[in-house]
C-alpha positions as CSV (number, residue, x, y, z in Angstrom):
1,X,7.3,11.9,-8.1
2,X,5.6,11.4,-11.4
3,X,2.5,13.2,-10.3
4,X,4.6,16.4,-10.4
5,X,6.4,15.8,-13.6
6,X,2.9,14.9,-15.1
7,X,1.0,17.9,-13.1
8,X,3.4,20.3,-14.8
9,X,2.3,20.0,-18.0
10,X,-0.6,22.5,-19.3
11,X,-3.4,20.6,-19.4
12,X,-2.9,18.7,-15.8
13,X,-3.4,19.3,-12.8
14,X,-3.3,17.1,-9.2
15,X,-5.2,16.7,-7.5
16,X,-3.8,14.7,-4.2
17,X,-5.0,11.6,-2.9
18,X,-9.2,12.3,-3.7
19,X,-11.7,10.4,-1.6
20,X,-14.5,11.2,-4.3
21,X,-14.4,8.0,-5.7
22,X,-15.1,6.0,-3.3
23,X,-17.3,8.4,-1.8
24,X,-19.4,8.4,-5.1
25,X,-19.7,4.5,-5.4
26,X,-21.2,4.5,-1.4
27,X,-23.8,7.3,-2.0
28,X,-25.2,5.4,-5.0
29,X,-25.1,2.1,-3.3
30,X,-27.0,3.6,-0.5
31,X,-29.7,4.9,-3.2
32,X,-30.0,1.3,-4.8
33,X,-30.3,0.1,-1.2
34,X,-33.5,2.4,-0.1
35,X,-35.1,2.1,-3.4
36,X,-35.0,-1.8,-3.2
37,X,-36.4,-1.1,0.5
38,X,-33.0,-2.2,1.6
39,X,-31.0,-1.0,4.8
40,X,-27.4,-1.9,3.0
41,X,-26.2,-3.6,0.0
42,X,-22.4,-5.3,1.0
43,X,-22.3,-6.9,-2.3
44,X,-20.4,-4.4,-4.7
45,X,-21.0,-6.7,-7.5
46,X,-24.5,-6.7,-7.2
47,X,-24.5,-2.8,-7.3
48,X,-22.2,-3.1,-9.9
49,X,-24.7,-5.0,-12.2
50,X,-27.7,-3.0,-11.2
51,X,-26.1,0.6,-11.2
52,X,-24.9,3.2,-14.6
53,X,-21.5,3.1,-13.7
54,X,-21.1,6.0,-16.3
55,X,-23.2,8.0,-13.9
56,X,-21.1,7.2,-11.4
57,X,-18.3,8.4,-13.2
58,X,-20.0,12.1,-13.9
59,X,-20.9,12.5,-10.6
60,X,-17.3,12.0,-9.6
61,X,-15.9,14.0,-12.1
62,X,-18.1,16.5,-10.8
63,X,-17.6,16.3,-7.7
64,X,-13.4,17.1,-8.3
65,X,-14.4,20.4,-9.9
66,X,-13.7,22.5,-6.8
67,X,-10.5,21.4,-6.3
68,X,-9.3,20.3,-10.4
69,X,-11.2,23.8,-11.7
70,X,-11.9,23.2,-15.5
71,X,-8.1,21.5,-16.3
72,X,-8.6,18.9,-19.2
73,X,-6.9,16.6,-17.6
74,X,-6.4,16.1,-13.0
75,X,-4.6,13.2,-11.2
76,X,-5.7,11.3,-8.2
77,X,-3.7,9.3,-6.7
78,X,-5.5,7.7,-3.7
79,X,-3.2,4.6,-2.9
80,X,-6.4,2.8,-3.1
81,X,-7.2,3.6,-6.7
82,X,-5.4,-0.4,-7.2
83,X,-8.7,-1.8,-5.6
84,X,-11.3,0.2,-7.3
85,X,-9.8,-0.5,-10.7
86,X,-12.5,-2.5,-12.1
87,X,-14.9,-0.1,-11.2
88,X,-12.5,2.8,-12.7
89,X,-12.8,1.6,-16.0
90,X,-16.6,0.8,-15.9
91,X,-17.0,4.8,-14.4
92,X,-14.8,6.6,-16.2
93,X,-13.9,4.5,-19.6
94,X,-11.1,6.9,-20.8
95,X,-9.6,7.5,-17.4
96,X,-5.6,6.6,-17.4
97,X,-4.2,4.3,-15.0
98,X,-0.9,4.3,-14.4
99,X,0.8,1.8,-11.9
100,X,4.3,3.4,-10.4
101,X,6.5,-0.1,-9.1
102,X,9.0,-0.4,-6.9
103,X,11.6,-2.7,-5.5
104,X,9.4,-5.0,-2.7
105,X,11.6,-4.0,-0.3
106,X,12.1,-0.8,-0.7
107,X,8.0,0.0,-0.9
108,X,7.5,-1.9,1.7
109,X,10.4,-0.2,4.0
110,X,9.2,3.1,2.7
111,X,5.8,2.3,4.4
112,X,6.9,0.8,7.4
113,X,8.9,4.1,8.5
114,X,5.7,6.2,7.8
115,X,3.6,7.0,10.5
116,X,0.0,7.0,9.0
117,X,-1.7,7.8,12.0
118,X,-5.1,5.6,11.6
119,X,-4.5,4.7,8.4
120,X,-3.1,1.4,7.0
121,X,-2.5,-0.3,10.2
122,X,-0.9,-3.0,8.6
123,X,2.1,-1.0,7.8
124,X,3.2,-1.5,11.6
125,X,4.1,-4.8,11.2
126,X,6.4,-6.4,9.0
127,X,4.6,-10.1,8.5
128,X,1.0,-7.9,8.1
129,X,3.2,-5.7,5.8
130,X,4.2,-8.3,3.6
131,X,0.8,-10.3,3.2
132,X,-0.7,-6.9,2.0
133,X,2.0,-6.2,-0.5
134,X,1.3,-10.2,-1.9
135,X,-1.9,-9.2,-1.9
136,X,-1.7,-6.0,-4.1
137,X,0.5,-7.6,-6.6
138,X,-2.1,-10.8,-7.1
139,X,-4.8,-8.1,-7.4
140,X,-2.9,-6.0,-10.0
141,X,-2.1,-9.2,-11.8
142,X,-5.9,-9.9,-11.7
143,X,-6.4,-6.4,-13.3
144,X,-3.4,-7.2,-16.2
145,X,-5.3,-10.4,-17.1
146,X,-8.6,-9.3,-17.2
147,X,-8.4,-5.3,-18.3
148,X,-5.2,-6.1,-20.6
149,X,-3.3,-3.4,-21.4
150,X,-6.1,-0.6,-19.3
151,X,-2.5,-0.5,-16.6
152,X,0.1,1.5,-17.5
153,X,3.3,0.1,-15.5
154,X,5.9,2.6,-14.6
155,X,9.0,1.8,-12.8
156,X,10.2,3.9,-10.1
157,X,14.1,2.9,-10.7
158,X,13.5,3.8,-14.7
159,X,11.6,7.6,-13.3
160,X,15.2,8.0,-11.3
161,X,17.9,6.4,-13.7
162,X,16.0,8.3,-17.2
163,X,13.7,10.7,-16.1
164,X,13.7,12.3,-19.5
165,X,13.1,9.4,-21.5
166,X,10.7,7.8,-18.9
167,X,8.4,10.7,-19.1
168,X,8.3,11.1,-23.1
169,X,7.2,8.0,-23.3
170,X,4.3,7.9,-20.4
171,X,2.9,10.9,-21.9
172,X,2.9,9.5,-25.4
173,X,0.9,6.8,-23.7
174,X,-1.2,9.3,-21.6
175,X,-2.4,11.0,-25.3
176,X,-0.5,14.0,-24.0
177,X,2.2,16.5,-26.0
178,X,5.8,16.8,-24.5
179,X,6.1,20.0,-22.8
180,X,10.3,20.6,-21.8
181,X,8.1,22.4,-18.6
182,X,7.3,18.1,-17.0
183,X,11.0,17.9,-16.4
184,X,11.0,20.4,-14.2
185,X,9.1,19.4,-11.1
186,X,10.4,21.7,-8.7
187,X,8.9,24.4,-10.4
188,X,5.4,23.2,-9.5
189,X,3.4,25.5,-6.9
190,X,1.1,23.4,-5.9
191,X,0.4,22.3,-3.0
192,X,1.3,18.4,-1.9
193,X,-0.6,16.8,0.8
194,X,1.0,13.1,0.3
195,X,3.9,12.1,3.2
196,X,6.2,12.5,0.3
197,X,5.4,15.9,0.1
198,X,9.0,17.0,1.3
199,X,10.6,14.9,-1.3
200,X,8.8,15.9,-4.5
201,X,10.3,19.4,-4.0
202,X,14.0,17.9,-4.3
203,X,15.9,17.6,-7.2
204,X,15.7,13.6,-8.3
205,X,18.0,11.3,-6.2
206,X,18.5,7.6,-6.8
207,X,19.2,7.4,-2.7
208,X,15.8,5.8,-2.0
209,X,16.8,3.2,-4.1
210,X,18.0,0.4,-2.5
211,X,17.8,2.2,0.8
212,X,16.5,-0.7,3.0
213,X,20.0,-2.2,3.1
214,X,20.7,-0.1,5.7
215,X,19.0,-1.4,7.4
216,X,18.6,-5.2,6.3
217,X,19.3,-6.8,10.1
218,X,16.2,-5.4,11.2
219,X,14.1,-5.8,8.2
220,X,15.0,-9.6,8.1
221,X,11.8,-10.6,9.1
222,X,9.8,-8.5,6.1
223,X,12.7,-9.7,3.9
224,X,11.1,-13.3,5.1
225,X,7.6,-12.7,5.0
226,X,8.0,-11.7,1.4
227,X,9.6,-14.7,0.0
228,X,7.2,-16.8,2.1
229,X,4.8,-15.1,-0.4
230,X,6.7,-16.1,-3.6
231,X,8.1,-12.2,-3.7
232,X,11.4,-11.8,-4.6
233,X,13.0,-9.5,-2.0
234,X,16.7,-8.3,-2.9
């Protein structure tokens, strides 16, 4: 949801969940590999120490230009942007990262009803699902303690209850000029490829929050799993 509020002002535009990344870091640890007479470097901070990450960072920049056009400023929102943070900031040093949080429960229940196809297989189970959530928060903590204040947090009950004054003051910390246009998400054209690609064309609704207590029998055991973890789940 805040991709479209951001993507509607002048100067943005998103660009979906981009694979370019990633894509980028694997070509250039192939080229360090067969110029070292290598067949595969595993190590990604050994390629981190011997590689220009800033060259990295054009050549993914680059690469977005069919798709982001000559915009200032594009999103991508891979979900597994969290992982590659590190490597983010070495790439791209003025890149903005912002972290959208949720209720436990209700991100984790809003996973578990999603069918991914082959994707995140451990979003079919709710002990799996749990360890993997315990695991993103330790890594976004590690991120917080050693890239302080690179993570812009954004709650996704504050987006819903002031949408208004949560947006003013992300895109004061984006660098960007309010526009009245970013309240208006609806009015964005573009196409969404995400699974929430139905929802970002509704107007805001504070339904999803909370929504798992519907269905809190059955989600007992990722309710569980959670606090086992040291989450708090409520």
């Amino acid at each position: 949801m805040a991709e479209r509020f951001i993507a509607n002002h002048s100067q943005v535009v998103a660009a979906g969940e981009l694979q370019n990344f990633d894509l980028m870091v694997q070509l250039r640890m192939s080229e360090l590999a067969v110029s070292q007479g290598r067949y595969q470097i595993q190590d990604r901070s050994y390629f981190y120490k011997n590689v220009d990450m800033f060259s990295v960072g054009e050549s993914y920049i680059n690469s977005t230009r069919p798709r982001t056009g000559a915009t200032p400023y594009f999103i991508d929102k891979n979900p597994n942007n969290f992982v590659n943070i590190g490597a983010i900031v070495a790439a791209l040093p003025n890149a903005k990262i912002v972290h959208m949080e949720r209720n436990p429960m209700d991100t984790c229940y809003a996973m578990f009803k999603q069918p991914f196809e082959n994707a995140y297989e451990f979003s079919y189970d709710q002990v799996e699902l749990a360890k993997y959530f315990a695991a993103y928060r330790k890594l976004m903590a590690h991120w917080d303690a050693v890239l302080p204040g690179r993570v812009i947090r954004l709650r996704y009950e504050d987006l819903v209850n002031d949408s208004e004054g949560t947006m003013r003051g992300l895109l004061q910390r984006l660098d960007l000029q309010w526009e009245d246009a970013c309240m208006d998400h609806r009015a964005n054209e573009a196409a969404s490829m995400t699974p929430s690609a139905t929802q970002v064309r509704q107007p805001i609704y504070a339904s999803s929050i909370g929504k798992w207590r519907n269905f809190e029998l059955q989600f007992a055991p990722l309710k569980q799993a959670l606090q086992g973890q040291g989450i708090e789940a409520a």
